[in-house]
C-alpha positions, 0 to 999 in steps of 0.5 A: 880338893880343900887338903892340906898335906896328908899325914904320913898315915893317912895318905893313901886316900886323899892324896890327890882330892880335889874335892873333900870327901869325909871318911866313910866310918859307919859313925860318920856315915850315921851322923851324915845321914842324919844330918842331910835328913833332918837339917840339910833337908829343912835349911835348902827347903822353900822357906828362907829360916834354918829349923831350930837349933839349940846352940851351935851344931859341932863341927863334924855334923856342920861339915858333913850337913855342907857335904851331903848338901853337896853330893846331892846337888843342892848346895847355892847361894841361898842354901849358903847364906842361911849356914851362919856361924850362930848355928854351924860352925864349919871348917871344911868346905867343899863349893866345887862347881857350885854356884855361889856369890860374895854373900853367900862366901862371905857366910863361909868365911865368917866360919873357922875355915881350915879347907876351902875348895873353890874349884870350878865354882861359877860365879855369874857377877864376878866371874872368877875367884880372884875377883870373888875372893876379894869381894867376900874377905872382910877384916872380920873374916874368922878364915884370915887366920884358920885357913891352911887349904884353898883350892882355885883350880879351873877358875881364872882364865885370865893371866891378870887374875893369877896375878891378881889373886897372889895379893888376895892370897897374903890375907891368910897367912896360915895357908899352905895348901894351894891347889890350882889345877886347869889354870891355862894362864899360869905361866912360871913367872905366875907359880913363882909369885905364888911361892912368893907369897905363901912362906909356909907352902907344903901342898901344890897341884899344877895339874893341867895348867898346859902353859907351865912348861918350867918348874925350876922355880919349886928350889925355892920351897924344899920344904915341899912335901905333896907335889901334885903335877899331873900332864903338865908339858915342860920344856926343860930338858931332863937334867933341869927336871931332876935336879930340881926334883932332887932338892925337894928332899921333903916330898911325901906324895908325887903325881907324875902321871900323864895320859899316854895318848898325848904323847904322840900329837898329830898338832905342830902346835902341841909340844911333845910331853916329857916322859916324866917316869924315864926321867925318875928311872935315868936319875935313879939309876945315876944314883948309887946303890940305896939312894933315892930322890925322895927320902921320906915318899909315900905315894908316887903315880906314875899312870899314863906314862908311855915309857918310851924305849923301854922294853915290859922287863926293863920297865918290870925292873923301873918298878921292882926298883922304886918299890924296893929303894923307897922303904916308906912307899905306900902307894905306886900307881903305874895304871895304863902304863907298859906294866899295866897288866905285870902282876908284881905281887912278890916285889910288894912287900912292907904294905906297898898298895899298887894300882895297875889292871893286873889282879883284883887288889890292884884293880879295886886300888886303882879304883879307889885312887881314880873315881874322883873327878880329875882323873876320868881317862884313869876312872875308865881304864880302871873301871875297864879292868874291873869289869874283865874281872867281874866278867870272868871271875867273880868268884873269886871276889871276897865278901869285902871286895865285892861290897868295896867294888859296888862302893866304888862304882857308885863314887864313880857314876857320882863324880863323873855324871857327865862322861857317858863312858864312865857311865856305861863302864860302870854300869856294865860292872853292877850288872855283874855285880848284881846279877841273879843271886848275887845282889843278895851279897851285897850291903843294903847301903851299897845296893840303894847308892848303886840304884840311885846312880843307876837312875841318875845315869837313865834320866841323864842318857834317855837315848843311849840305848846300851846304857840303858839296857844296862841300867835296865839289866841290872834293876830287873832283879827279883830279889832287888824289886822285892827285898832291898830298900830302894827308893821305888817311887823313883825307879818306877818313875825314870822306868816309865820315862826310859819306856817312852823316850827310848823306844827300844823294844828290850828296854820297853819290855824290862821297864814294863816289867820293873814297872809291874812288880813295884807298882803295887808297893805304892799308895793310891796317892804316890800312884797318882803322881805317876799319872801322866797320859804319855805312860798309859797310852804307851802301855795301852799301844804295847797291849794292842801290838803284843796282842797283834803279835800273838794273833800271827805268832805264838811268840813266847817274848810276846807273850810275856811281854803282853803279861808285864803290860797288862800287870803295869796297867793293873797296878796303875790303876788301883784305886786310881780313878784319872788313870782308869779313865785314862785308860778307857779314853785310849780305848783300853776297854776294847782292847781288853776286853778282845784279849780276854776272848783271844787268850782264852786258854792262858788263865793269866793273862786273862786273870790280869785282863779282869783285874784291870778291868775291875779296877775300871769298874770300881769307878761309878762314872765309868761304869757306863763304858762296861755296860754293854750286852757282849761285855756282861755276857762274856764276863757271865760265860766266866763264872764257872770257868775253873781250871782243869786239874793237870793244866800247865800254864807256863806263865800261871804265877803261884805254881805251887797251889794247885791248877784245879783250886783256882778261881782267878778267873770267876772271882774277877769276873764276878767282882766286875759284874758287882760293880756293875750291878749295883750300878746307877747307869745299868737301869739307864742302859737298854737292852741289857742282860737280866739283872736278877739272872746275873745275881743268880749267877754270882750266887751259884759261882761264889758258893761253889768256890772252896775257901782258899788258904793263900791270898789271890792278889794284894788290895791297898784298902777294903774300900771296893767291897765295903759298898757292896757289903750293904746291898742286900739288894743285889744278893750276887754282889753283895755275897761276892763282896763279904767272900772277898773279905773273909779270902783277903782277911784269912788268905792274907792274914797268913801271908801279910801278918794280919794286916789285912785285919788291921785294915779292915777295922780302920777302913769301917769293915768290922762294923758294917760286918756286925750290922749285916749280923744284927740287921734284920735285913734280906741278906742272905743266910750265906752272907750271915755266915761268912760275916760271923767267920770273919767277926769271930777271925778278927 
């Protein structure tokens, strides 16, 4: 955490941080953005200088450079020591369970520190922070005299360092904010040196610090006013506990909570927990009518405590009580208790939030105080009732509380990446959240930070097939894959890993198919990065098993799989070379080729068959594993094939157009046969069909074709047809090439406003298109004329 005490308005949020998190303002949002791109990026890069920087950077956009390094994982000590106090100024900062040395907190301290968080941070030469503290605090050190708020929490395991530390902690004078929770070495004789030597003590979290079992010590600082003990076991009795709780009439914020399944101990060696909410009810009840224990709280959490021997109406009446009694209480959580599940809305009055697992406002407020780190059983009891109500009402979420729901689970799969549960928990709530036409009610920032968590939580958990499906489930969404501003590259990476380490068949089918529909979003050069072997002969095996399905079964779940496969492959492959080989080297051609003769009666699939089988064939050293008499036969078999009128093809995409216009089928099977005819190898190969018969062929297909006012698939560039354009040679090929580049320019000028052109003419294509007008070459007068549409279109 890194707070000192909330201000009496602003404590509904952070009242329990052990880590800082700024507020999430749009403003603020824009700045941290805008720092994590443009410095946060080049100050953790490779080389060892901060960009250039006019003076020194404000202390919001300094702060929020350290936090957003933080949540991204990258914040060491080399990263550290480059934020000198020349170019930053830093008042808040957040090192939980970083790494970090004396050089690079000796760097933090040279700043105006006002919040410092150490908790949990590793430190591999000194071990501990009392030792770390007293290696990096100079004379010099502009925190000697800022510092107000200082977190050590899971960070001294040994009795000598609490000691040792107290010594340490009188260097700044100004600190009243001390936060060491996790601490198994402090005893009371440990927090009463504290309390010793921090006059000016207002904040203290003992949280889990199991071997404090006395906190009589706290009459000492009245002036208390956040007391954060969170399942601490004490062995005082009752009426100690109170009276001691009864002088620190200045309290603003008390955590209480406990977890209700440490009650009952099967261990002798485990003292049994006070039930700290029946020690607050009997000391309320002794009092009269109107008096309370504290005044002026705020926030109260009792989560987790088990409200032994009360029945659910007396308890109702505990908390009817308090909310009445406390006239200044915001905030009252009694998540997990006996009155989880009793609505109290009538008894909340005057702005009092409640946490509990009853309605939606009391589950996205519990939420809201339970994601962060220290509080994971409460993360996932709440993230349990959220999920209930997504399952089976989520119509009645409003706008704001389903982006503020998606808000909050992705700071839950952020903070708790460790704890599988929390995970699958959340996991399961974007799914309802996401599902079919409900993603598009969500903000795009929401979306892309859900995503992120998503694939953190699938590379995280490779083997745990429910969380994987869940994941899965939630991305495979149209709407998402095509509209929402996520990091694609990414999601088609970690899909390809998921689809070979978990080998699932519904997860391999979902990952296959994300995979397939943002493959083609890439360039040539990010496709390439996706170029790994384990991938394509795993789809390449899928290929061979969902078309060994088919031969005995029909199977519907087959064949769409089978459709996905070969989609991925066709998309891995454009303008591709290593994978195109690859392919061919697992023995993809064959397979391929047996599909196209096997699922002669779906023109999809076949349609994608030659699509990759194009993309192989676009690839000149390749080109001798096509040229085999059958493969040319079959392929010639296929350029008059058309659709017949009335066919209905269930998996035919594009079902609007008309069946009988389609010419999916002849245009990728004449594509291939250019490649193959202009080819080098063709003349080195025996017993090959004709050539001049196969131009022939073309010829009489590709003018038969009628001219189509929609795009038959999507091409990164113009390089495939331009070295066909200039074969006049091959009449076949080369009327097939400049078809296909007026269909691409006018089909998909429609549909991709006018890119196409644009590429066309900086990819060379306007000038070989004039070149063939004014040559007097043997080109052919459908040639010609095809090129004047298209110059005259552009």
């Amino acid at each position: 955490m890194g707070n000192s005490c909330p201000t009496p308005s602003g404590s509904r949020q952070d009242w329990r941080t052990h880590g800082y998190v700024p507020s999430t303002s749009r403003t603020e949002c824009l700045i941290r953005d805008g720092a994590r791109d443009r410095e946060g990026g080049g100050i953790d890069s490779g080389n060892s200088r901060v960009p250039p920087i006019d003076g020194r950077l404000p202390e919001c956009v300094s702060n929020l450079i350290v936090q957003s390094m933080k949540d991204k994982g990258r914040l060491n000590p080399l990263v550290i020591s480059r934020l000198d106090h020349d170019r930053f100024r830093i008042t808040e900062a957040d090192v939980s369970e970083c790494s970090i040395d004396t050089v690079s907190l000796s760097v933090l301290l040279s700043h105006p520190l006002r919040k410092l968080s150490l908790y949990r941070s590793k430190d591999e030469d000194h071990g501990d922070a009392r030792k770390l503290l007293a290696f990096a605090l100079s004379e010099t050190s502009q925190a000697r005299h800022t510092l107000k708020s200082l977190n050590i929490g899971g960070s001294m395991s040994t009795v000598v360092a609490v000691t040792e530390i107290m010594e340490t902690l009188k260097a700044f004078p100004l600190l009243e904010s001390l936060l060491v929770p996790e601490n198994n070495s402090l005893y009371h004789y440990s927090l009463n040196g504290f309390i010793s030597a921090l006059p000016n003590l207002r904040h203290l979290d003992v949280s889990k610090c199991e071997q404090l079992t006395d906190i009589s010590c706290l009459r000492r600082v009245p002036q208390l006013e956040v007391l954060l003990m969170h399942g601490i076991r004490l062995d005082m009795d009752g009426e100690a506990i109170v009276d001691t709780l009864k002088r620190l009439t200045r309290l603003r914020v008390v955590d209480l909570s406990d977890r209700r399944s440490d009650y009952h101990s099967d261990s002798t060696d485990e003292r049994p927990r006070v039930d700290m909410a029946l020690v607050v009810w009997t000391a309320l009840r002794s009092m009269e009518e109107g008096q309370v224990l504290w005044p002026q709280l705020r926030s109260l959490d009792l989560a987790g405590n088990s409200l032994i021997g009360l029945s659910t109406e007396e308890s109702t009446t505990m908390v009817a009580t308090l909310i009445g009694r406390h006239v200044h209480l915001e905030n009252l959580s009694v998540l997990d208790t006996p009155v989880d599940r009793v609505d109290f809305s009538r008894y909340l009055e005057g702005g009092v939030r409640l946490a509990n697992a009853s309605t939606r406002e009391t589950c996205l407020h519990a939420l809201s105080l339970y994601w962060r780190p220290e509080r994971e059983a409460f993360t996932a009891h709440a993230l349990q009732a959220v999920y209930y109500l997504l399952q089976s009402n989520y119509e009645g979420f409003s706008c704001w509380e389903r982006n503020e729901c998606a808000r909050l689970l992705e700071l839950s799969m952020r903070f708790h990446k460790k704890e599988v549960a929390i995970q699958m928990a959340a996991t399961a709530c974007l799914y309802h959240l996401c599902k079919l036409k409900r993603i598009r009610k969500l903000e795009a920032r929401h979306i892309r930070a859900c995503i992120d968590r998503c694939l953190d939580a699938a590379q995280a958990y490779p083997t745990t097939t429910q969380l994987q499906k869940n994941v899965w489930l939630t991305i495979c969404n149209d709407h998402l894959l095509q509209s929402c501003p996520i990091d694609f590259h990414r999601t088609c990476s970690v899909a390809l890993e998921s689809m070979i380490i978990n080998r699932d068949s519904s997860v391999a089918r979902m990952t296959i198919a994300i995979v397939s529909i943002v493959a083609p979003k890439f360039t040539a050069s990010e496709s390439l990065l996706l170029n790994d072997p384990r991938y394509i002969g795993f789809l390449v095996d899928t290929m061979k098993q969902h078309l060994n399905e088919l031969a005995t079964t029909r199977d519907n779940a087959s064949h769409f799989a089978l459709k996905f496969t070969l989609s991925a492959l066709w998309n891995l492959t454009d303008e591709c070379a290593m994978t195109c080989r690859q392919i061919v080297e697992q023995g993809g051609v064959e397979i391929a080729f047996r599909a196209l003769e096997e699922c002669a009666e779906n023109q999809n699939i076949r349609t994608k068959v030659l699509g990759l089988l194009n993309n192989i064939a676009e690839v000149e050293d390749l080109q001798c594993n096509l040229l085999k008499t059958e493969y040319i036969r079959a392929l010639e078999s296929l350029l008059l094939t058309k659709c017949e009128s009335g066919s209905t093809d269930e998996s035919q995409e594009g079902g609007d157009r008309p069946s009988s216009s389609r010419i999916d089928v002849p245009y990728f099977a004449a594509g291939i046969l250019a490649n193959l005819v202009t080819s080098s190898s063709w003349k080195m190969m025996s017993g090959l069909p004709c050539k001049i018969e196969i131009n022939r062929a073309m010829v009489e297909a590709v003018t038969s074709w009628p001219r189509l006012t929609y795009a038959m698939v999507a091409y990164r560039s113009f390089c495939p047809f331009l070295n066909l354009l200039s074969r006049s040679d091959c009449p076949g090929a080369q009327l097939w090439a400049v078809w296909a580049v007026e269909h691409v320019c006018i089909g998909g000028a429609i549909e991709a406003d006018g890119d196409y052109l644009r590429r066309l003419r900086s990819d060379g294509g306007i000038s070989q298109l004039k070149d063939i007008m004014s040559s007097s070459s043997t080109s052919s007068n459908h040639v010609k004329l095809i090129a004047s549409r298209i110059l005259q279109f552009a």
